[in-house]
Biopython code that builds the backbone (N, CA, C, O; Angstrom):
import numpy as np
from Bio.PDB.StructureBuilder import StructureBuilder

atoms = [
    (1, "UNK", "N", (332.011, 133.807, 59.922)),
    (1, "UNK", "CA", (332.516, 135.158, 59.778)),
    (1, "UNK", "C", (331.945, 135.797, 58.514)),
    (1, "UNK", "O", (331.947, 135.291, 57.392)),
    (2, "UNK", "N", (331.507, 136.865, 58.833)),
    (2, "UNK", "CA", (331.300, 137.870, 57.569)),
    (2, "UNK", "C", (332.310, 137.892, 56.460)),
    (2, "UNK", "O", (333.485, 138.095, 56.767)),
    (3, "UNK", "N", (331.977, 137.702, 55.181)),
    (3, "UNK", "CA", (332.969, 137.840, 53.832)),
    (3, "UNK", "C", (333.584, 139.456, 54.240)),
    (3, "UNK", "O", (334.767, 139.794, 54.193)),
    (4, "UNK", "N", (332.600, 140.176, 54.580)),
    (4, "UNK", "CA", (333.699, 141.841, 54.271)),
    (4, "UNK", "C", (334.341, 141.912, 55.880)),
    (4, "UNK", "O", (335.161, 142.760, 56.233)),
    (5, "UNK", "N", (333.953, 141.165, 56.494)),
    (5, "UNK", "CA", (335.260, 141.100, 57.630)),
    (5, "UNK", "C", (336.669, 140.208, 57.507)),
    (5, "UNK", "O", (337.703, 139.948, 58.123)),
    (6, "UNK", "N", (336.236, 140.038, 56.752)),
    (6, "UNK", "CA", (337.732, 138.410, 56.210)),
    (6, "UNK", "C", (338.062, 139.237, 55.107)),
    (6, "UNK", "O", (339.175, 138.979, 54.648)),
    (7, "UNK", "N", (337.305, 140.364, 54.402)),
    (7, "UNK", "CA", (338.063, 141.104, 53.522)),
    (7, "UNK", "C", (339.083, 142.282, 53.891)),
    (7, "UNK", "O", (340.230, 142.566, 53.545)),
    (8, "UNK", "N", (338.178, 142.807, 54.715)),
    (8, "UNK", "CA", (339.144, 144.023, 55.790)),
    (8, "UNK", "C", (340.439, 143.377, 56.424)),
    (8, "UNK", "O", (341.517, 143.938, 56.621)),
    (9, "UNK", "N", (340.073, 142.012, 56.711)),
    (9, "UNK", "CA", (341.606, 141.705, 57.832)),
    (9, "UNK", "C", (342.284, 141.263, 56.941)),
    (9, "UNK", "O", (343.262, 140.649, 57.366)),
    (10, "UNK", "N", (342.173, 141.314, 55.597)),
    (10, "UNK", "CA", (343.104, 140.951, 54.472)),
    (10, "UNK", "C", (343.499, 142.078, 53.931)),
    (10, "UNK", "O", (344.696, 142.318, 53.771)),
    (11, "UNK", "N", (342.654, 142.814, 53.622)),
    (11, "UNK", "CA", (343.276, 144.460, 53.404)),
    (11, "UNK", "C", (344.528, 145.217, 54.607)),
    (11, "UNK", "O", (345.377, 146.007, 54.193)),
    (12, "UNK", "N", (344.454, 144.883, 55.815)),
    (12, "UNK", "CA", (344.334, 145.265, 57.052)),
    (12, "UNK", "C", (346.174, 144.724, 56.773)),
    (12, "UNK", "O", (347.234, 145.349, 56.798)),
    (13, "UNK", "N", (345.869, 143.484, 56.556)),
    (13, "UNK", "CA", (347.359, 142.599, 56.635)),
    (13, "UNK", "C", (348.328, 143.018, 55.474)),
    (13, "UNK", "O", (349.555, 143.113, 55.454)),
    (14, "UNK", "N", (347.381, 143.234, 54.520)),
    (14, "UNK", "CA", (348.757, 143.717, 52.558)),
    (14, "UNK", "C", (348.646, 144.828, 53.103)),
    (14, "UNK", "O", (349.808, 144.623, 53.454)),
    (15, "UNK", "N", (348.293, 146.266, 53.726)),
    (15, "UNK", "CA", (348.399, 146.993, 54.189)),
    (15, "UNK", "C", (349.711, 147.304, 55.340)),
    (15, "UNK", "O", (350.415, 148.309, 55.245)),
    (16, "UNK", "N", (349.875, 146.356, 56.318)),
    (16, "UNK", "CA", (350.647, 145.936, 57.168)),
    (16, "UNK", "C", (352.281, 145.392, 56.220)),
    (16, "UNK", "O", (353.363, 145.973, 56.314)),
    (17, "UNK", "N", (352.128, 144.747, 55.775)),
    (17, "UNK", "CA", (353.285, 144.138, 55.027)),
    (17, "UNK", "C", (353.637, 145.427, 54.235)),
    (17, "UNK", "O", (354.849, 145.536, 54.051)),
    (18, "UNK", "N", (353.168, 146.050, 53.916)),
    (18, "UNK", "CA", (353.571, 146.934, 52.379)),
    (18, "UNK", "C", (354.249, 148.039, 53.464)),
    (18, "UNK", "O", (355.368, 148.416, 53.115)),
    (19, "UNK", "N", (353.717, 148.641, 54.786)),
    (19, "UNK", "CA", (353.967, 149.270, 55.822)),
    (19, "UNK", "C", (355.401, 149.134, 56.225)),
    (19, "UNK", "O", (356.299, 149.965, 56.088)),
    (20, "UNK", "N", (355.461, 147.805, 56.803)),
    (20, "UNK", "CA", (357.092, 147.258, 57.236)),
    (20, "UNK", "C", (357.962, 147.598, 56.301)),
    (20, "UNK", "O", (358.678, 148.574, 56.520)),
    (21, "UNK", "N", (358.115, 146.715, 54.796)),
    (21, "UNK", "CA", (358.329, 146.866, 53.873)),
    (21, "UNK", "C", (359.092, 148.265, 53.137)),
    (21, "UNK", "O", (360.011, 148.163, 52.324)),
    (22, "UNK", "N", (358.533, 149.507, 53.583)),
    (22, "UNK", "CA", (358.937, 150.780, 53.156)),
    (22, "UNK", "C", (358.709, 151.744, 54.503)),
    (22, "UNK", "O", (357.951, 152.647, 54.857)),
    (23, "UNK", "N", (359.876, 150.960, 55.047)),
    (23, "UNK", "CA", (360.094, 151.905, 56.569)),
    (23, "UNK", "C", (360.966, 152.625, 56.811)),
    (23, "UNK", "O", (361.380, 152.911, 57.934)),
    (24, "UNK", "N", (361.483, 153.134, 55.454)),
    (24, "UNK", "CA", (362.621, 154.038, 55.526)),
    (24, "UNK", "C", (361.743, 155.309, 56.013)),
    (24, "UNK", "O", (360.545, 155.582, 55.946)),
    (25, "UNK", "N", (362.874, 155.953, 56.529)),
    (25, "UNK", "CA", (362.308, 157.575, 57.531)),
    (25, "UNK", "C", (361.964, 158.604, 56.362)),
    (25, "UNK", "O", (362.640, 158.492, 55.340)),
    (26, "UNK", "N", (360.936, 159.643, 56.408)),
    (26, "UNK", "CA", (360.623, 160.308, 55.329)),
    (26, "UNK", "C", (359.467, 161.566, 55.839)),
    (26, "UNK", "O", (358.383, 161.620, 56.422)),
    (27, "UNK", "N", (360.648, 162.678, 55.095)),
    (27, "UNK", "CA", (359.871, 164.301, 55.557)),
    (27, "UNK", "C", (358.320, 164.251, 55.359)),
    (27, "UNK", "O", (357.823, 163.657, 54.402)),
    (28, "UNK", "N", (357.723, 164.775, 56.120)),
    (28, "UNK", "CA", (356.591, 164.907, 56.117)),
    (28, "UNK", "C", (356.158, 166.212, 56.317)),
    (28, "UNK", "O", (356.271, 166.753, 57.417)),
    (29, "UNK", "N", (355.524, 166.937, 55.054)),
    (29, "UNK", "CA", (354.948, 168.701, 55.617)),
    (29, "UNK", "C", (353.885, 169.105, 56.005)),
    (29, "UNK", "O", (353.193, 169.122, 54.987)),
    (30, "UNK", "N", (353.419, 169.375, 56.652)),
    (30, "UNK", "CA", (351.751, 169.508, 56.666)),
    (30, "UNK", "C", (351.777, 170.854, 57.182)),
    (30, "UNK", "O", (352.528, 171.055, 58.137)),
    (31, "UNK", "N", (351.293, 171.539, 56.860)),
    (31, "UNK", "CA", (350.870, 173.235, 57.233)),
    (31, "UNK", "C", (352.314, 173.600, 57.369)),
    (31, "UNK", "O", (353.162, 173.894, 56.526)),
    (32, "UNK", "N", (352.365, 173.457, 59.198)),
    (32, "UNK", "CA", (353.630, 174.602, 59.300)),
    (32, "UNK", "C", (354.068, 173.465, 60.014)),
    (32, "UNK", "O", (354.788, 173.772, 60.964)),
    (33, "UNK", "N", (353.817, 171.887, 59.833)),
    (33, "UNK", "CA", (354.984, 171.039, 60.585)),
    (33, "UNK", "C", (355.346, 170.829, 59.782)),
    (33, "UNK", "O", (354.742, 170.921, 58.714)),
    (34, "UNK", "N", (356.771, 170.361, 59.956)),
    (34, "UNK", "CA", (357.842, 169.031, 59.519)),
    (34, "UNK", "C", (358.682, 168.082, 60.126)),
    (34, "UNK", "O", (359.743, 168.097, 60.750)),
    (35, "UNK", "N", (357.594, 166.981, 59.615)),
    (35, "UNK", "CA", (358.230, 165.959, 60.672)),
    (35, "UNK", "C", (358.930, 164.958, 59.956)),
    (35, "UNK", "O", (358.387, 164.508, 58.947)),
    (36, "UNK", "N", (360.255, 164.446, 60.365)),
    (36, "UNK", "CA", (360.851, 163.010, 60.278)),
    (36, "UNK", "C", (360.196, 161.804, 60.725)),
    (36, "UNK", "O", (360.545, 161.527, 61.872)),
    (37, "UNK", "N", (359.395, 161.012, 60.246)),
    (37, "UNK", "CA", (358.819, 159.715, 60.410)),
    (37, "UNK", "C", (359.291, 158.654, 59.891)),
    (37, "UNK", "O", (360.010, 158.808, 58.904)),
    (38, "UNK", "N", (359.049, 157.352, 60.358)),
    (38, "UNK", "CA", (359.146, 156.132, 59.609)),
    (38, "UNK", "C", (358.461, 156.094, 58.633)),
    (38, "UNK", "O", (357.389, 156.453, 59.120)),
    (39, "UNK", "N", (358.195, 155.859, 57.184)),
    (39, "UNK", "CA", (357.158, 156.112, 56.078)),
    (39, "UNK", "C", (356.244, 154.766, 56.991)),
    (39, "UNK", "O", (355.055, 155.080, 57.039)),
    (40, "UNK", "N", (356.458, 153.689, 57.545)),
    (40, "UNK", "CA", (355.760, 152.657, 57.619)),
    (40, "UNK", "C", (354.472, 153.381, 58.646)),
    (40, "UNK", "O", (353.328, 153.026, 58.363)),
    (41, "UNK", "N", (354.650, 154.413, 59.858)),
    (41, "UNK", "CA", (353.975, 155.129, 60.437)),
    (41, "UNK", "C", (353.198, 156.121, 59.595)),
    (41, "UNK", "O", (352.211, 156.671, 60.085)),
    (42, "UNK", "N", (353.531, 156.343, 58.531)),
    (42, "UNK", "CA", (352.608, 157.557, 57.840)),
    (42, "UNK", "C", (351.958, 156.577, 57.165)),
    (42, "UNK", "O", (350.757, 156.836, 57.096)),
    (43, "UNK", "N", (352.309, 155.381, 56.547)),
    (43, "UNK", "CA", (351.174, 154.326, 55.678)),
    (43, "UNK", "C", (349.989, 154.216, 56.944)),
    (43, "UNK", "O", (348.900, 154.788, 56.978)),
    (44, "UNK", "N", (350.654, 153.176, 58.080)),
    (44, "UNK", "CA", (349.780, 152.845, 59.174)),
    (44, "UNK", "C", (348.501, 154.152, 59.710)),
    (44, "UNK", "O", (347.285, 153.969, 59.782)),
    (45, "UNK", "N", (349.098, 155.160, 59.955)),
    (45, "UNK", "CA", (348.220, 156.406, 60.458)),
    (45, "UNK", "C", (347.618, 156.743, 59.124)),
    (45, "UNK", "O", (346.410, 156.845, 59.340)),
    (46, "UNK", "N", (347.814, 156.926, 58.084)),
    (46, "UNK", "CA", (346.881, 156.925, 56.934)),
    (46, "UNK", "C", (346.070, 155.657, 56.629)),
    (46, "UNK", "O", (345.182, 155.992, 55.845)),
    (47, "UNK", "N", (346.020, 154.860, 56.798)),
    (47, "UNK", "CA", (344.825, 153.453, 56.863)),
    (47, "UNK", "C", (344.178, 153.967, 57.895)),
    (47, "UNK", "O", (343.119, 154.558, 57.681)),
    (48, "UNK", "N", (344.789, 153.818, 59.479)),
    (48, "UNK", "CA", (343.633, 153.951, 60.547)),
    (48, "UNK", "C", (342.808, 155.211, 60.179)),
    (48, "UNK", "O", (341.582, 155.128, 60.246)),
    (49, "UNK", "N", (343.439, 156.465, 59.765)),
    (49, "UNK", "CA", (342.349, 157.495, 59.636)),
    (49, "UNK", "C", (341.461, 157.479, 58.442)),
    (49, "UNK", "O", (340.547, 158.301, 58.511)),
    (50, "UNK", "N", (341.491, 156.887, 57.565)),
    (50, "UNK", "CA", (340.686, 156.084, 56.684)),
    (50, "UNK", "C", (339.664, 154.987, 57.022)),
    (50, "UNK", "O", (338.493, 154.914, 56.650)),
    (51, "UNK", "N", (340.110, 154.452, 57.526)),
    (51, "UNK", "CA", (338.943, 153.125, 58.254)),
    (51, "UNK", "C", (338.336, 154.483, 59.464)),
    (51, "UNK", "O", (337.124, 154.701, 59.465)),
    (52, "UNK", "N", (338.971, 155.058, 60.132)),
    (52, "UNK", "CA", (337.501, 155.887, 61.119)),
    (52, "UNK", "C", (336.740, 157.066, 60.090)),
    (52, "UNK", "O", (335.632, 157.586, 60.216)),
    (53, "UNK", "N", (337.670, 157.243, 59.151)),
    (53, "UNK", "CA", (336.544, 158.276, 58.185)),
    (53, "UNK", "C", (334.934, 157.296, 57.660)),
    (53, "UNK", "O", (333.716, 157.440, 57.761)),
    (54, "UNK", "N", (335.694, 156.521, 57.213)),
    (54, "UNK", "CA", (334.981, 155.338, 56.425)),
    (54, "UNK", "C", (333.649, 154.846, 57.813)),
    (54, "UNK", "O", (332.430, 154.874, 57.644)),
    (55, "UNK", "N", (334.477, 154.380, 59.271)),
    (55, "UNK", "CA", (333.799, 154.531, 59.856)),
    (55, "UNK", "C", (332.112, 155.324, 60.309)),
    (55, "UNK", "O", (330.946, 154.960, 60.461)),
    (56, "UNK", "N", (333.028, 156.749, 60.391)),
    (56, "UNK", "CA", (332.033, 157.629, 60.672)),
    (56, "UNK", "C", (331.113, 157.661, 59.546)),
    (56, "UNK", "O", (329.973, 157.934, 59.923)),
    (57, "UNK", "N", (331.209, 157.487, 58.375)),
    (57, "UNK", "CA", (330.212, 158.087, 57.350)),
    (57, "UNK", "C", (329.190, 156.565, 57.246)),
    (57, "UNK", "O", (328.023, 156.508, 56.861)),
    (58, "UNK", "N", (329.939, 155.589, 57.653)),
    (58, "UNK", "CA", (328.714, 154.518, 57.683)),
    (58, "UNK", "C", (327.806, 154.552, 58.656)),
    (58, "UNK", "O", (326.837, 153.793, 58.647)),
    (59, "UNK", "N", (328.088, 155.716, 59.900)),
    (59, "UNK", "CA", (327.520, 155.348, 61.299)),
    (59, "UNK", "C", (326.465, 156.331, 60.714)),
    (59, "UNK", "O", (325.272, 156.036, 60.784)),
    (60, "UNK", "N", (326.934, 157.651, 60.061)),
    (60, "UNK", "CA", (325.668, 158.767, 60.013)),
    (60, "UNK", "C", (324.655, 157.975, 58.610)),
    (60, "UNK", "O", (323.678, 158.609, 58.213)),
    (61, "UNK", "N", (324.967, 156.688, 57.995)),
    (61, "UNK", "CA", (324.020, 156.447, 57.277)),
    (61, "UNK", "C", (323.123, 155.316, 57.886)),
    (61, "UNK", "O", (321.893, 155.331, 57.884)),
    (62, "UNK", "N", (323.980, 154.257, 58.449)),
    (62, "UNK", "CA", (322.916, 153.595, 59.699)),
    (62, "UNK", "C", (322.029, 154.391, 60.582)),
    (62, "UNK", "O", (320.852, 154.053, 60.705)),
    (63, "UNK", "N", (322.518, 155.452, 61.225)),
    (63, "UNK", "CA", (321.066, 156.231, 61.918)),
    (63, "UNK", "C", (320.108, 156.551, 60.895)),
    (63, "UNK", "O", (318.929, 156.227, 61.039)),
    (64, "UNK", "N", (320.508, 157.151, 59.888)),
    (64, "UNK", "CA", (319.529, 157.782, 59.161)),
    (64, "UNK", "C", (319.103, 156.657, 58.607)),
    (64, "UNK", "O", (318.232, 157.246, 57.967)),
    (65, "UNK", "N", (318.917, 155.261, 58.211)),
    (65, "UNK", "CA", (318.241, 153.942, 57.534)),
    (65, "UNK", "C", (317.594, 153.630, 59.086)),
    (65, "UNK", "O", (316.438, 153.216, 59.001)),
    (66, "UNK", "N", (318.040, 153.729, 60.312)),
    (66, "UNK", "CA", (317.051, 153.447, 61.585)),
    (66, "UNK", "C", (316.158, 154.580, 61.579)),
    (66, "UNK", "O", (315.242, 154.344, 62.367)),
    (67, "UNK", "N", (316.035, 155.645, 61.060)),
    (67, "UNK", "CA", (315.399, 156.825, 60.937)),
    (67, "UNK", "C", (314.072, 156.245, 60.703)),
    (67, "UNK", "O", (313.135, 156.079, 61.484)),
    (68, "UNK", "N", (314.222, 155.918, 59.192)),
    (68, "UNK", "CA", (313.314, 155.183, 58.228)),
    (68, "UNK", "C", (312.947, 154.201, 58.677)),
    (68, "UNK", "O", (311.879, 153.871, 58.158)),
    (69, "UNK", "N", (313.265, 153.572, 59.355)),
    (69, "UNK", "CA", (313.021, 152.133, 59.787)),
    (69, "UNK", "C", (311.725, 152.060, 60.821)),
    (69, "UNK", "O", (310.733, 151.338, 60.926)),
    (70, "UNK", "N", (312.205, 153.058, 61.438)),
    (70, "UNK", "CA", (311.292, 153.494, 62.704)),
    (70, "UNK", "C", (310.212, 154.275, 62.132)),
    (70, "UNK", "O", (309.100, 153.825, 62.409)),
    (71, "UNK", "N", (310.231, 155.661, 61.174)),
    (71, "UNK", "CA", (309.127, 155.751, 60.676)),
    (71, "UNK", "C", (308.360, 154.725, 59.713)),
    (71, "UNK", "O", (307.145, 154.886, 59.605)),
    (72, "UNK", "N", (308.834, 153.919, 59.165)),
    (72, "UNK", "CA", (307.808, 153.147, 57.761)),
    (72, "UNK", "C", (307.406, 152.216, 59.143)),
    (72, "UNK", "O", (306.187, 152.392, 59.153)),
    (73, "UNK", "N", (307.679, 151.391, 60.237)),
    (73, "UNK", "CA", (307.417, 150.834, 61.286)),
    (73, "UNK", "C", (305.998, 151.657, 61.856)),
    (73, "UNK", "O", (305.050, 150.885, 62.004)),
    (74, "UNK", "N", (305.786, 152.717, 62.107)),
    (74, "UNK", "CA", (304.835, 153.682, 62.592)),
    (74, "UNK", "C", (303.671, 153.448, 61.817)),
    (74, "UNK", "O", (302.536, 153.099, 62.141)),
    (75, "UNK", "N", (304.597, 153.917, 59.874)),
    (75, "UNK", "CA", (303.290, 154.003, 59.358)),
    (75, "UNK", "C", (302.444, 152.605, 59.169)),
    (75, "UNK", "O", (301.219, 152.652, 59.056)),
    (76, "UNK", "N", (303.223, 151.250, 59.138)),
    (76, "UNK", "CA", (302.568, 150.663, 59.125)),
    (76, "UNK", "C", (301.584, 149.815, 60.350)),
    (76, "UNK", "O", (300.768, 148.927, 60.103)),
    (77, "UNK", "N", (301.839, 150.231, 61.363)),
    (77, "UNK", "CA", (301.642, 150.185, 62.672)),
    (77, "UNK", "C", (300.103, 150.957, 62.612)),
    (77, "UNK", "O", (299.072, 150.510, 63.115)),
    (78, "UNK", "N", (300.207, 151.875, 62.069)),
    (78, "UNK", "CA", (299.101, 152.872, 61.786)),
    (78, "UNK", "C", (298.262, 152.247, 60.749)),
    (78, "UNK", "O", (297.103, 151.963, 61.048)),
    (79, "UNK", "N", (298.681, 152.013, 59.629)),
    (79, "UNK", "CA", (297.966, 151.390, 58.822)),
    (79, "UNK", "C", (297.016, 149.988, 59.066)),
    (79, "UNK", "O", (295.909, 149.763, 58.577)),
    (80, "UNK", "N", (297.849, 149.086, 60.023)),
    (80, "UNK", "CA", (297.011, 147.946, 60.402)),
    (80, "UNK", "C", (296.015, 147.931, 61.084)),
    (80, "UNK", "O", (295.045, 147.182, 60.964)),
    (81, "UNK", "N", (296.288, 149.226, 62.275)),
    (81, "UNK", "CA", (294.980, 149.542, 62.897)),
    (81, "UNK", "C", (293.781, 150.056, 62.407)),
    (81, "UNK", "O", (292.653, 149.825, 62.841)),
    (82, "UNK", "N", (294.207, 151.007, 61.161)),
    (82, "UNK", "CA", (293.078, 151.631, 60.155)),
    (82, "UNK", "C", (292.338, 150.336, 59.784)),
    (82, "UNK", "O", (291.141, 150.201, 60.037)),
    (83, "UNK", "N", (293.304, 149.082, 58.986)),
    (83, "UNK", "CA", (292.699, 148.168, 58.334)),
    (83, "UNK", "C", (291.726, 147.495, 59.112)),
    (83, "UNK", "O", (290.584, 147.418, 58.658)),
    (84, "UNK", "N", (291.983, 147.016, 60.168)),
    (84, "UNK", "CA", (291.138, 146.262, 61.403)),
    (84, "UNK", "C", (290.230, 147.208, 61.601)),
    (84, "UNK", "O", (289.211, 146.529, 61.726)),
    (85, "UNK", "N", (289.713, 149.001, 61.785)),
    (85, "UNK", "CA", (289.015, 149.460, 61.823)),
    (85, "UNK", "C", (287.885, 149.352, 60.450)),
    (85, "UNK", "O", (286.670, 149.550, 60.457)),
    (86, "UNK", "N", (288.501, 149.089, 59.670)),
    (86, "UNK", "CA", (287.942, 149.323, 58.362)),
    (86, "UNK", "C", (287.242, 147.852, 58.259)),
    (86, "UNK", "O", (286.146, 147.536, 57.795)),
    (87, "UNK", "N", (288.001, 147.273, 58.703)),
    (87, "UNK", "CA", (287.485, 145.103, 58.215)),
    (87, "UNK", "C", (286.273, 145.556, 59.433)),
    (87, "UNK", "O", (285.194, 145.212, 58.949)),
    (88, "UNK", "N", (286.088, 146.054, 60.519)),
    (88, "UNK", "CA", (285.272, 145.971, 61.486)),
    (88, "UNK", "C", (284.057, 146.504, 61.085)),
    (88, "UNK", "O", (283.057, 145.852, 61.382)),
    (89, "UNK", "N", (283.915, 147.571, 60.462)),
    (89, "UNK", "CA", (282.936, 148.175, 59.596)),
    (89, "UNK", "C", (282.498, 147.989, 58.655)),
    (89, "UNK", "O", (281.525, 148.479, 58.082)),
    (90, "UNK", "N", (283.418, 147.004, 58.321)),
    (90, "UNK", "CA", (282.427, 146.597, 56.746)),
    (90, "UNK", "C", (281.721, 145.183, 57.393)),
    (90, "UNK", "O", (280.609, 145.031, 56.888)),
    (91, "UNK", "N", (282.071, 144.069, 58.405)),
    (91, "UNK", "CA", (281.637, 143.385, 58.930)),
    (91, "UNK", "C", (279.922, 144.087, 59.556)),
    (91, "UNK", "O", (278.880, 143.498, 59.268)),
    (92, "UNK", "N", (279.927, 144.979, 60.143)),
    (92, "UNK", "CA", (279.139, 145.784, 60.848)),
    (92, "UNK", "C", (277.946, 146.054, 59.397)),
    (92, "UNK", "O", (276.740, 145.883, 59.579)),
    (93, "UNK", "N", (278.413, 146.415, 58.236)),
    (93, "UNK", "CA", (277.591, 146.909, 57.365)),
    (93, "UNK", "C", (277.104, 145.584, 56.760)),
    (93, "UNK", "O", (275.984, 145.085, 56.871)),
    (94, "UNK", "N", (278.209, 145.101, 56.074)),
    (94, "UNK", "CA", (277.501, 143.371, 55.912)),
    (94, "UNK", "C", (276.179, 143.103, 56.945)),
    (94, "UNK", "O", (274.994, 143.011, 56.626)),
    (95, "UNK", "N", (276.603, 143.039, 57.872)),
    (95, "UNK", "CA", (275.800, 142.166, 58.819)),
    (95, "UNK", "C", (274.331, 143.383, 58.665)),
    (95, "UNK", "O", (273.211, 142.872, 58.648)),
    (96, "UNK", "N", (274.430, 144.721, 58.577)),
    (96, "UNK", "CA", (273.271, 145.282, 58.442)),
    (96, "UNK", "C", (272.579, 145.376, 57.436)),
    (96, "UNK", "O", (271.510, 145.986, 57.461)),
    (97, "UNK", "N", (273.293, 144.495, 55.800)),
    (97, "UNK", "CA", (273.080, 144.765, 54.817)),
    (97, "UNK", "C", (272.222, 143.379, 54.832)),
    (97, "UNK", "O", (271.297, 143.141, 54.056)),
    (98, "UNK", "N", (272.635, 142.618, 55.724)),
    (98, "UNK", "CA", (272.033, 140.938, 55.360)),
    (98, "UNK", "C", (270.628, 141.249, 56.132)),
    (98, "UNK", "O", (269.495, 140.867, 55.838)),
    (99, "UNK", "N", (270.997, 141.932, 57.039)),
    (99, "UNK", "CA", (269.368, 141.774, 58.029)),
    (99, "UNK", "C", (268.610, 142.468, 56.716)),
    (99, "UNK", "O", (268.002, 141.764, 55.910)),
    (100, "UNK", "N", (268.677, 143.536, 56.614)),
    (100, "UNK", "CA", (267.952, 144.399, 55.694)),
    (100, "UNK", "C", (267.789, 143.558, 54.408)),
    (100, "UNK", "O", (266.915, 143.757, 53.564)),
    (101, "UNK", "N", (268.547, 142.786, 54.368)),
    (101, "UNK", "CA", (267.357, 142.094, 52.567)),
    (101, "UNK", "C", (266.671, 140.770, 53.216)),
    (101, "UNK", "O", (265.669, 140.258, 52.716)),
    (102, "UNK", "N", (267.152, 140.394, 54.089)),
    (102, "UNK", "CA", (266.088, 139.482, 55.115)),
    (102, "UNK", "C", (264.876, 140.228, 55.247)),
    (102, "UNK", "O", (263.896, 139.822, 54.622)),
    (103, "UNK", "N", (264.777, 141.270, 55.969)),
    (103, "UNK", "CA", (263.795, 141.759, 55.824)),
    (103, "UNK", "C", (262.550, 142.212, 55.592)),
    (103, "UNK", "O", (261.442, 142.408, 56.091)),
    (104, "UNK", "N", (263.658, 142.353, 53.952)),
    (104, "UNK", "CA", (263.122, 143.146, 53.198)),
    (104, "UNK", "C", (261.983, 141.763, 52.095)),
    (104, "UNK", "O", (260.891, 141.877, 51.538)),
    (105, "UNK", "N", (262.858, 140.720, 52.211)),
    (105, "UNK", "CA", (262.682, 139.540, 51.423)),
    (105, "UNK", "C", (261.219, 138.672, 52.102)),
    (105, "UNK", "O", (260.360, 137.932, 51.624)),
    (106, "UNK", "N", (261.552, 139.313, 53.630)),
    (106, "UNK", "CA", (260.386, 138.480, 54.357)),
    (106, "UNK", "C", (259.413, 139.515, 53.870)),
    (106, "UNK", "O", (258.393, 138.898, 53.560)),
    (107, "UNK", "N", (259.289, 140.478, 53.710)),
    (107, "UNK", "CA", (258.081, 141.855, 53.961)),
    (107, "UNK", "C", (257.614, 141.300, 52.536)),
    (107, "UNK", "O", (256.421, 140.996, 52.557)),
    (108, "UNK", "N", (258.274, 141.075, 51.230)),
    (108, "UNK", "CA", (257.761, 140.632, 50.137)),
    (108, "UNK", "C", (257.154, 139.171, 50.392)),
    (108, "UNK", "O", (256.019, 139.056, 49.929)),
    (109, "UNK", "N", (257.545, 138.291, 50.881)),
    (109, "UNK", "CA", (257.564, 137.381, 51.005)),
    (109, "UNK", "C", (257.304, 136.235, 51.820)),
    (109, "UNK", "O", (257.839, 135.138, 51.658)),
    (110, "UNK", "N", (256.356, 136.559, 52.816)),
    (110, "UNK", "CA", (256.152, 135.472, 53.812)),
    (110, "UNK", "C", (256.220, 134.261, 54.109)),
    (110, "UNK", "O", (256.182, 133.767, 55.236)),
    (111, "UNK", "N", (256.336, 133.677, 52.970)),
    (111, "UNK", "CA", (256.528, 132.082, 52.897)),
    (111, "UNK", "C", (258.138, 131.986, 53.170)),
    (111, "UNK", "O", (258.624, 130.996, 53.718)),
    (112, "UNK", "N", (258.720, 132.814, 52.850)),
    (112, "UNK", "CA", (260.164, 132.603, 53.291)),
    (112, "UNK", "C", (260.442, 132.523, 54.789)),
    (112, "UNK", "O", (261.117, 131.677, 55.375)),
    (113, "UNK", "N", (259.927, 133.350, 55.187)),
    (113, "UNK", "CA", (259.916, 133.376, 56.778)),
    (113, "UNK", "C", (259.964, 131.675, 57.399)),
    (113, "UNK", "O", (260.793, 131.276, 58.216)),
    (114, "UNK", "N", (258.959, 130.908, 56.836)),
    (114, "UNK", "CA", (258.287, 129.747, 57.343)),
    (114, "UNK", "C", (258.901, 128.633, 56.523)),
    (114, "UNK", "O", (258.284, 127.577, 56.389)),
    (115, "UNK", "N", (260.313, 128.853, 55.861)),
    (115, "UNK", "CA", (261.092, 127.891, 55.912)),
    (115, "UNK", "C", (262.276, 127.023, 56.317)),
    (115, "UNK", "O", (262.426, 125.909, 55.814)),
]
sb = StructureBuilder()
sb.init_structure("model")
sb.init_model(0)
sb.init_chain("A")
sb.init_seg("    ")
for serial, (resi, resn, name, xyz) in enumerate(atoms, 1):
    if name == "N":
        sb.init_residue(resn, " ", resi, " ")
    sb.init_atom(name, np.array(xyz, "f"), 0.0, 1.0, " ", f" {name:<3s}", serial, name[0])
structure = sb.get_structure()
């Protein structure tokens, strides 16, 4: 098991206990309601809407790190093919650079030829 999942279901649980714990009924105002609740229901519904806030803001930063993921993936995708184009051409020039002082070494040099 994941450490921050064994941390959450421990948060999850002193959360729970502290809930039961202070379950006396208690006004609640919000705009233009007022409601009579169990306080243990206003703890509980204040955690869950906390863990989906918490939720949501980790989900819009995982897409956006797969964002990145997928472009630096591209660029280097791109880049390897450049490199293999590039190793191919310098192979290509080597190899035209060797004939050419062969050549060039025989044209000075005839006895080289004939060894």
């Amino acid at each position: 098991m994941s450490w921050k999942f064994v941390l959450s279901l421990i948060f999850a649980l002193i959360v729970a206990v502290f809930a039961i714990q202070n379950a006396a009924a208690v006004e609640v105002n919000f705009l233009a309601w007022k409601v009579s609740i169990s306080q243990a229901l206003v703890i509980l519904m204040s955690a869950i809407f906390g863990a989906i806030a918490v939720l949501l803001l980790s989900l819009v930063k995982h897409m956006k790190l797969n964002s990145v993921i997928r472009s630096d993936k591209k660029t280097i995708t791109s880049l390897q093919n450049e490199n293999q184009t590039l190793k191919g051409k310098l192979e290509q020039a080597s190899a035209k650079a060797s004939a050419t002082v062969t050549a060039v070494s025989e044209a000075a040099d005839p006895t080289v030829s004939e060894s």
